[in-house]
VMD Tcl script that builds the backbone (N, CA, C; Angstrom):
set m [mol new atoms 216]
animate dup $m
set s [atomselect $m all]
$s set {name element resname resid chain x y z} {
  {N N UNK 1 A 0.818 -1.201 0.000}
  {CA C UNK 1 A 0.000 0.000 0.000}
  {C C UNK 1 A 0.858 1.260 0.000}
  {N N UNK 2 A 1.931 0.954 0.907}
  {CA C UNK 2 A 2.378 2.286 0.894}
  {C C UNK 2 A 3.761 3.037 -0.946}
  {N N UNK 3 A 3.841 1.425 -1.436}
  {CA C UNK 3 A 4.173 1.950 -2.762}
  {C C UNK 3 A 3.415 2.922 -3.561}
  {N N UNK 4 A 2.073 2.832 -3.626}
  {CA C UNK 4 A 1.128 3.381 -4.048}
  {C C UNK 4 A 0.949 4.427 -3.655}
  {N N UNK 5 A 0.869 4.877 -2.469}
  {CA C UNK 5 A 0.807 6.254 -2.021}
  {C C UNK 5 A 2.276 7.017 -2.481}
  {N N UNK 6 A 3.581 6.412 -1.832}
  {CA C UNK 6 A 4.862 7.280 -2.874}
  {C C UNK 6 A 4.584 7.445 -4.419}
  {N N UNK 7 A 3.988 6.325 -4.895}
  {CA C UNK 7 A 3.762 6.773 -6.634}
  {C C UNK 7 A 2.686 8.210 -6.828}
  {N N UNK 8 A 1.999 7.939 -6.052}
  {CA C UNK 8 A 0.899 8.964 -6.229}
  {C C UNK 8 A 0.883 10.109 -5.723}
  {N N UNK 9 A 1.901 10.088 -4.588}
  {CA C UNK 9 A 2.426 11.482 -4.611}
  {C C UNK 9 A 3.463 12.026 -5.378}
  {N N UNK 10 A 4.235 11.074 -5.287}
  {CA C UNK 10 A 5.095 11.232 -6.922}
  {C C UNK 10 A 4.540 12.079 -8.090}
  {N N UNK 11 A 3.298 11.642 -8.342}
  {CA C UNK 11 A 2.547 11.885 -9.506}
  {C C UNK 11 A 2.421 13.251 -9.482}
  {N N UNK 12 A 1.712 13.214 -8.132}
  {CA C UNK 12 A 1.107 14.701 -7.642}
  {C C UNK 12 A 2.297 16.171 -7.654}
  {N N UNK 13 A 3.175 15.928 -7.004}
  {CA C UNK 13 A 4.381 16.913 -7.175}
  {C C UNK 13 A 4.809 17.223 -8.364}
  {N N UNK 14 A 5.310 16.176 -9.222}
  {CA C UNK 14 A 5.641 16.220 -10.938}
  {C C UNK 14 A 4.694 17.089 -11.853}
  {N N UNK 15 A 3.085 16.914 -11.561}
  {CA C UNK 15 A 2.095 17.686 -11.719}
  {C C UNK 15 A 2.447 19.003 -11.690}
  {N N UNK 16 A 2.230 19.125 -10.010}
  {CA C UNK 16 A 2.326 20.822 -9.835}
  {C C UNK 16 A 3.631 21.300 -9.986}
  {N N UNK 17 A 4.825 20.583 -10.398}
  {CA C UNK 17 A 6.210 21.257 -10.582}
  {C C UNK 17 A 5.878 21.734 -12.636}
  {N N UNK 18 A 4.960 20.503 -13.293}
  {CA C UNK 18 A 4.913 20.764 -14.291}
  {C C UNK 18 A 4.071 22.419 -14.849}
  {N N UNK 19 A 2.957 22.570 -13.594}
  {CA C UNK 19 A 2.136 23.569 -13.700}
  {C C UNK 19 A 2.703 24.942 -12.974}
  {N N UNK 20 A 3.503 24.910 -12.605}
  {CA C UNK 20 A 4.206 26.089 -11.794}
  {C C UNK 20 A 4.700 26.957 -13.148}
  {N N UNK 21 A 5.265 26.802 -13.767}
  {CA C UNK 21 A 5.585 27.830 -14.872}
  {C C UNK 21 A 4.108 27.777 -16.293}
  {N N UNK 22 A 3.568 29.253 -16.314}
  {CA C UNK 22 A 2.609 28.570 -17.350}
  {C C UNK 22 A 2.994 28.772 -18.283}
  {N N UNK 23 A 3.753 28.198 -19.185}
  {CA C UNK 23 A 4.651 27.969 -20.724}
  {C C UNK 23 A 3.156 28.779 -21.536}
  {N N UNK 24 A 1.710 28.240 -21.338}
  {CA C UNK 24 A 1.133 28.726 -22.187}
  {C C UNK 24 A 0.371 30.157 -22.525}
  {N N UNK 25 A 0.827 30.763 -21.209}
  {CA C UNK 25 A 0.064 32.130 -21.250}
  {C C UNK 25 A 1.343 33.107 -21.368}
  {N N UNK 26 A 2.930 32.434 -21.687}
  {CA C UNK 26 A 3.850 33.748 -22.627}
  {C C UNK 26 A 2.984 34.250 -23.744}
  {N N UNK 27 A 3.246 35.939 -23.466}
  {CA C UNK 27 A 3.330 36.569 -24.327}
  {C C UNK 27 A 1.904 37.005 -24.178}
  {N N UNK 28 A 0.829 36.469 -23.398}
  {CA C UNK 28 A -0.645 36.933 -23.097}
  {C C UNK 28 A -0.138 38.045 -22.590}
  {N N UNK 29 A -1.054 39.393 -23.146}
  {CA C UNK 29 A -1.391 41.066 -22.277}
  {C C UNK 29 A -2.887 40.685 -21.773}
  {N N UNK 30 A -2.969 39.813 -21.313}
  {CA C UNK 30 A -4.941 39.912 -20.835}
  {C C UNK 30 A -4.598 40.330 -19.492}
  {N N UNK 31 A -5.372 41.217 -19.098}
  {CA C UNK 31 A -5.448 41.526 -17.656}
  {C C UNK 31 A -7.214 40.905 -16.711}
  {N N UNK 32 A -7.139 40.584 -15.762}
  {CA C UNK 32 A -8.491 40.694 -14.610}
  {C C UNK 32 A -8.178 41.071 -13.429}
  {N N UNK 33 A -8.922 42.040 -13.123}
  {CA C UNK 33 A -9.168 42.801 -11.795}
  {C C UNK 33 A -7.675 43.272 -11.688}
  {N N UNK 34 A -7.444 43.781 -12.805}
  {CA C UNK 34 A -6.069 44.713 -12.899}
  {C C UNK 34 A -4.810 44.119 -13.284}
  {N N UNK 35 A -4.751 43.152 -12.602}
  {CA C UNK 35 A -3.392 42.203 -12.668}
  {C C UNK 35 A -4.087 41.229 -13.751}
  {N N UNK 36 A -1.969 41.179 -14.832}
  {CA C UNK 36 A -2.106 39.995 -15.785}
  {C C UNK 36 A -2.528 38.999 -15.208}
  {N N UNK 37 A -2.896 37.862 -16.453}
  {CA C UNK 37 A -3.793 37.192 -16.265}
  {C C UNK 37 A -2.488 35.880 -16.099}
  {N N UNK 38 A -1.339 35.662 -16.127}
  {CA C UNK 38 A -0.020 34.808 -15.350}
  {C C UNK 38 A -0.271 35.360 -14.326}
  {N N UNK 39 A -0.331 36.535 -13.718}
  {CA C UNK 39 A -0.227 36.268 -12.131}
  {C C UNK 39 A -1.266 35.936 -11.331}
  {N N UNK 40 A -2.247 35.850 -11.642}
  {CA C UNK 40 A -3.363 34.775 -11.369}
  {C C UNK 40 A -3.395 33.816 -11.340}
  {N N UNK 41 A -2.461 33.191 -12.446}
  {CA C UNK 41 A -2.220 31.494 -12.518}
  {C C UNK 41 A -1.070 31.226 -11.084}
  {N N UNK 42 A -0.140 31.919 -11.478}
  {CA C UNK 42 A 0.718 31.631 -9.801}
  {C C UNK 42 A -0.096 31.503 -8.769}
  {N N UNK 43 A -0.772 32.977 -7.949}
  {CA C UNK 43 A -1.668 32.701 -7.531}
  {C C UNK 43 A -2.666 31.896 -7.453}
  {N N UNK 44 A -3.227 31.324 -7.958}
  {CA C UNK 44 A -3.774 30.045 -7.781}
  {C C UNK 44 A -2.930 28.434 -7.469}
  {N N UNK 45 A -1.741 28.796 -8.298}
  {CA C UNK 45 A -0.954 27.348 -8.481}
  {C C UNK 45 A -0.275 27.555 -7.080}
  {N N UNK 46 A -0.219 28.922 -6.522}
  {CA C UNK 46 A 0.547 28.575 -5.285}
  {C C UNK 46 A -0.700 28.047 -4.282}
  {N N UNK 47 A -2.195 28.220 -3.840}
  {CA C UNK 47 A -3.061 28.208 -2.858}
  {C C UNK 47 A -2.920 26.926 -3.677}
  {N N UNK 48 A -3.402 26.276 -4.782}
  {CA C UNK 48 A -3.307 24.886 -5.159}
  {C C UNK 48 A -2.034 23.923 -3.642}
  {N N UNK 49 A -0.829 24.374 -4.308}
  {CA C UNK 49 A 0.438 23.821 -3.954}
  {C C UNK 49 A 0.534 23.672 -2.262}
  {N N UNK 50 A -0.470 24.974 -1.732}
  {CA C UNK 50 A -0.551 24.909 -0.211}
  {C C UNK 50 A -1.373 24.094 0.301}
  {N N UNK 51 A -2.512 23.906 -0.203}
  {CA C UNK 51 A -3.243 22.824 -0.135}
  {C C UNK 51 A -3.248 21.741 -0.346}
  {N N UNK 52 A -2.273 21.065 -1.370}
  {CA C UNK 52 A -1.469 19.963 -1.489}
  {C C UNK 52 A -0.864 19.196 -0.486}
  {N N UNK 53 A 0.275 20.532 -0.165}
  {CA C UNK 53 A 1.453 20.164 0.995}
  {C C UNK 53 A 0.481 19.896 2.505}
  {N N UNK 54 A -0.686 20.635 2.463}
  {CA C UNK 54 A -0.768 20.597 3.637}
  {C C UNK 54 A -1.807 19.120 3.699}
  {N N UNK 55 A -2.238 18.790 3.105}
  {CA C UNK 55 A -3.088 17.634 3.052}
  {C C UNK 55 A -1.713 16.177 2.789}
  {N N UNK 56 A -0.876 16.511 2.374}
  {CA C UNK 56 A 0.312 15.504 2.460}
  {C C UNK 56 A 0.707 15.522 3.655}
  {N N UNK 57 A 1.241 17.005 4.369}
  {CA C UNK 57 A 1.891 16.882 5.589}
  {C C UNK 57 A 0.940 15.738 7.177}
  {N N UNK 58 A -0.403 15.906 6.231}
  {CA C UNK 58 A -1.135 15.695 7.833}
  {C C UNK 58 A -1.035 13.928 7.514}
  {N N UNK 59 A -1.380 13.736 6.429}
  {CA C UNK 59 A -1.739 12.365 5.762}
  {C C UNK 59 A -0.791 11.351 5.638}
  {N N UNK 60 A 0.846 11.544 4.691}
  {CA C UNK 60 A 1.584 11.082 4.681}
  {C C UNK 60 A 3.242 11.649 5.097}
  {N N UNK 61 A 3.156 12.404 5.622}
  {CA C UNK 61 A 4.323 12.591 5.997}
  {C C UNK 61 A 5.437 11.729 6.605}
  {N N UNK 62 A 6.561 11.737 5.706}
  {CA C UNK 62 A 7.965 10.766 6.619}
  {C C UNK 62 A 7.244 9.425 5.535}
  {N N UNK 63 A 6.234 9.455 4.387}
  {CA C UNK 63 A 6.010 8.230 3.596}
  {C C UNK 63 A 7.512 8.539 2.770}
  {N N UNK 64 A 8.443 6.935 2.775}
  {CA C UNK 64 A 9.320 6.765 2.002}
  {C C UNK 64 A 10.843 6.683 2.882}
  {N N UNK 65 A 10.202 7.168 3.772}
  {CA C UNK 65 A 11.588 8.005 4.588}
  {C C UNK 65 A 11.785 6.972 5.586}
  {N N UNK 66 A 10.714 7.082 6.464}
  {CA C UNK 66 A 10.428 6.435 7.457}
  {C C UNK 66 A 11.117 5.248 7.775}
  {N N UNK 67 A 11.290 4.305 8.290}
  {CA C UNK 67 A 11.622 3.000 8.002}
  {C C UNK 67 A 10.113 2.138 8.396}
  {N N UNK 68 A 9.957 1.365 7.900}
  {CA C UNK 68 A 8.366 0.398 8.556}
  {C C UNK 68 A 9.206 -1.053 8.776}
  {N N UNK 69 A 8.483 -1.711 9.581}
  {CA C UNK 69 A 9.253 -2.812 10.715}
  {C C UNK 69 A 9.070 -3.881 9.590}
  {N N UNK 70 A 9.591 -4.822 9.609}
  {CA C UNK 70 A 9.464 -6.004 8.456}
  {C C UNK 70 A 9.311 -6.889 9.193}
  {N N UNK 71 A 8.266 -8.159 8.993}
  {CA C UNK 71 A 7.448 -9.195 9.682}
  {C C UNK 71 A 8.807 -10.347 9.292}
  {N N UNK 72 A 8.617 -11.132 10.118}
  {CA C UNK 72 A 9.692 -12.137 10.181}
  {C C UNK 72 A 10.983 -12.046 10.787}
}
mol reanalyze $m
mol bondsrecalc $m
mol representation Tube
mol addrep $m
């Protein structure tokens, strides 16, 4: 079980490391509520990223690290 959870957080980080730069809004001038419309995406990708970490920290934290006792 706990392979599964390192893969899937695996997954999850690779994700938001992939979404942290938005490659696709270079060169956009769109603005909302004043500010370009990239710094909105940070903004969001960072409250995303906090909400991530913090639902990892409570859930799996020390997964991988840890040592777990081996039967036998």
């Amino acid at each position: 079980m706990s392979t599964v959870r390192i893969v899937g957080w695996a997954v999850v980080a690779l994700v938001l490391m992939a979404l942290a730069v938005p490659w696709f809004l270079w060169g956009e001038a769109g603005t909302a509520a004043g500010l370009p419309v990239w710094l909105w995406w940070h903004i969001g990708w960072m409250a995303l990223a906090s909400v991530v970490f913090a639902v990892f920290a409570r859930t799996d934290w020390g997964l991988g690290i840890e040592e777990v006792p081996r039967r036998g």
